[in-house]
C-alpha positions, 0 to 999 in steps of 0.5 A, spaced: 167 645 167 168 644 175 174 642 178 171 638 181 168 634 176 174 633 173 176 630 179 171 625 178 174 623 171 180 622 174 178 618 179 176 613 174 184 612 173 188 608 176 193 614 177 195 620 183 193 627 180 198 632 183 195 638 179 191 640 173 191 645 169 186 647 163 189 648 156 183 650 152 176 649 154 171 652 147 164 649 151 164 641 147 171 641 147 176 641 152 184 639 153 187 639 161 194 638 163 194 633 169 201 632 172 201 626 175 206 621 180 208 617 173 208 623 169 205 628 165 198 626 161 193 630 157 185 629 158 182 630 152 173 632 152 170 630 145 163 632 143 162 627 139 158 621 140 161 614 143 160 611 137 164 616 133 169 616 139 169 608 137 171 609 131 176 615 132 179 610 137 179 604 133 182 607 127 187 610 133 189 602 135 190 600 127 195 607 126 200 605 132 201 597 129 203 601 123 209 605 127 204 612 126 207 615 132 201 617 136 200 618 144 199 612 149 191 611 150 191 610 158 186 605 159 180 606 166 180 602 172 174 598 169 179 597 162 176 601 158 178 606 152 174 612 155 169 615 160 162 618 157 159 624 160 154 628 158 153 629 152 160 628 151 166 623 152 173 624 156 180 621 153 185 620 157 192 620 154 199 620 155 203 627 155 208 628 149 214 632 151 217 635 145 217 641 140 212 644 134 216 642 128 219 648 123 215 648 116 221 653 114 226 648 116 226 642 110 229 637 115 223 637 120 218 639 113 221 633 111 219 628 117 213 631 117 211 629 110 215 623 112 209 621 117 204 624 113 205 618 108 207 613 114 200 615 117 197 613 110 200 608 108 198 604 116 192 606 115 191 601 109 187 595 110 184 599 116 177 595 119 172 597 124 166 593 128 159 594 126 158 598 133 162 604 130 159 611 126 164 611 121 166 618 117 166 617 110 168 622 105 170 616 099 167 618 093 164 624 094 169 630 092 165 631 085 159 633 090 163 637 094 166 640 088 159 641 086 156 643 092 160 648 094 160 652 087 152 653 086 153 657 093 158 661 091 155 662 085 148 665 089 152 669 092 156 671 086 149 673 083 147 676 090 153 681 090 151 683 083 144 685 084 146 690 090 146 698 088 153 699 092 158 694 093 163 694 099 171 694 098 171 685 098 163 685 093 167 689 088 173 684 088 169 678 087 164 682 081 171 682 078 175 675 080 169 671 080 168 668 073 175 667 073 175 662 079 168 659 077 172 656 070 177 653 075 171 650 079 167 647 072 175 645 070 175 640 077 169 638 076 170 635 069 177 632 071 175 629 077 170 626 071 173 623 066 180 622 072 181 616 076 178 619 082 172 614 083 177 608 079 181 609 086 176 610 090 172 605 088 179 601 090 180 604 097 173 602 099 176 595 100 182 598 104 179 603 107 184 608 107 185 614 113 184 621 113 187 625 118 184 633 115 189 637 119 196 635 119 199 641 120 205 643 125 200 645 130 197 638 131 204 635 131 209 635 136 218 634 135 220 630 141 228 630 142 229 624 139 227 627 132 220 623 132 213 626 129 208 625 134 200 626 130 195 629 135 189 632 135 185 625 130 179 628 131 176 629 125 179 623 122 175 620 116 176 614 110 178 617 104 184 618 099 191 620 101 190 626 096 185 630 101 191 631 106 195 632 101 192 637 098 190 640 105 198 640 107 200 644 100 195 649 101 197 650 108 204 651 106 204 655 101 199 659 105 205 661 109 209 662 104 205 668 100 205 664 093 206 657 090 213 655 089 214 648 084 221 646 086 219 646 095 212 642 091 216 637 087 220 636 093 214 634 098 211 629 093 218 626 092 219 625 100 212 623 100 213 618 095 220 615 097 214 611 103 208 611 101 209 610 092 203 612 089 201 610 082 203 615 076 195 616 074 194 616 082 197 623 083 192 627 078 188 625 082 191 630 086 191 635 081 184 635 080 183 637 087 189 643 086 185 645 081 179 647 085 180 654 088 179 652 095 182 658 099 179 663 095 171 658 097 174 658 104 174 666 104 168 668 100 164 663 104 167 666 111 164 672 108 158 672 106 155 667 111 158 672 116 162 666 120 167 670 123 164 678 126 170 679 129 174 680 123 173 688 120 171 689 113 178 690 110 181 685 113 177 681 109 179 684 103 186 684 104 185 677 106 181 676 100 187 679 095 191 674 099 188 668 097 187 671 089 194 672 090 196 664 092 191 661 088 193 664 081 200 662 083 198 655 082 197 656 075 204 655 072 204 648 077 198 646 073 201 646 067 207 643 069 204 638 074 206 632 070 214 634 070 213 634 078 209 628 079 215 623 083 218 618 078 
């Protein structure tokens, strides 16, 4: 965009720009820095539509009252939240001055985890305007789950059926039946477990996802306080999905599975948001499910990411079998590692 069409936006602000500079721009999607006579602030392009915004907005306002730290909205001249542009919305919000917090540090691990079950446990009782596109995603893990399996499935056959295998086709000839049990396993936990008693539950109290609260959307400020940034793919289900998205993420990191650092998380989450003992298998219906090992056999085969060559594909995919297999002694002792 040019520079004089932020310019425009900003005009729109009862504030002095000094200077503006361009952090990321990926076409729908765009962050700009702008210093100002009050200080710094981050403006924010969204490709979603006003009415998701408002939704994302609303849920933004709903998180703050219960003390989720997330960065000041500023408001336009005309006391609006955003400005809409084409085929696009601009936020403008104040900049959050601090560190990406340290995962390998238990302390800041622990005030990350800390804010995760401080951002769930504010998100309850979360209501929304008829006006508003809300997502949605309560309810529909079995259909996920299912989904995602009959696509792999395809192209499991598909591999099968070839004349010569690449170095990635021949691993999966050889792995596949092993995650496809894993998969028909979650399907059926997620059955006869308490996942549609809950969701069915939450439906009521419309509790908030974020789906990536990882280190890289907070920020540590000097005072030792979480701020949660980047909301945009916040969505109403159960608390598990972040959950299970954050332990993956970590223990990608790390190589392998390691119980006693899992024990630990869910404990500190438990210490400020308690969950019912029938709640937390719930999460383990979800762990069960191989989704690192979805994730890169289905960057594989539907060709998203050219960039990569052929055996780093492969070495990619040997290290998610790695991980993914190393949950199993978890699996079998996930009930001495559930928070009393």
């Amino acid at each position: 965009m040019e520079p004089e069409n932020i310019n425009t936006i900003l005009s729109q602000y009862n504030i002095s720009v000094i200077d503006i500079k361009q952090e990321t721009d990926k076409g729908k999607k765009a962050v700009w820095w702008i210093k100002t006579t009050d200080g710094d602030k981050i403006l924010k392009k969204h490709s979603c539509s006003s009415k998701t915004l408002e939704f994302i907005l609303s849920a933004v306002a709903h998180l703050k009252k219960g003390k989720v730290n997330l960065p000041e909205i500023i408001k336009t001249k005309e006391n609006t939240n955003y400005i809409k542009g084409v085929n696009c919305c601009y936020v403008l919000s104040e900049a959050i001055i601090g560190n990406t917090p340290n995962e390998d540090k238990p302390q800041e691990l622990k005030i990350i985890v800390d804010q995760l079950a401080t951002f769930h446990k504010a998100s309850n009782n979360f209501t929304f305007s008829d006006d508003c596109k809300p997502r949605i995603h309560l309810g529909l893990q079995n259909i996920e789950f299912e989904s995602h399996m009959i696509k792999l499935e395809n192209f499991y056959e598909e591999e099968k059926s070839k004349s010569k295998h690449s170095r990635f086709g021949e691993i999966i000839i050889d792995v596949f039946p092993y995650f496809h049990k894993r998969m028909i396993l979650a399907i059926a936990e997620n059955e006869k477990s308490g996942y549609n008693k809950w969701a069915l539950e939450a439906k009521n109290s419309n509790c908030l996802c974020h789906q990536d609260f990882i280190s890289s959307n907070l920020i540590l400020t000097h005072s030792n306080k979480i701020f949660v940034l980047d909301i945009d793919s916040i969505a109403i289900d159960l608390p598990t999905r972040d959950l299970r998205k954050f332990l993956n993420k970590i223990m990608k990191k790390k190589g392998q599975w390691d119980l006693k650092l899992t024990s630990q998380i869910l404990g500190w989450y438990n210490m400020t948001n308690p969950l019912e003992h029938w709640k937390w298998l719930v999460l383990k219906e979800s762990l069960i499910f191989p989704h690192l090992f979805v994730g890169i056999m289905s960057k594989y085969y539907e060709k998203r990411d050219s960039t990569w060559a052929e055996d780093k594909y492969a070495r990619r995919l040997q290290e998610m079998i790695k991980i993914e297999k190393s949950i199993e002694p978890l699996l079998q002792d996930f009930e001495k590692i559930i928070p009393q």
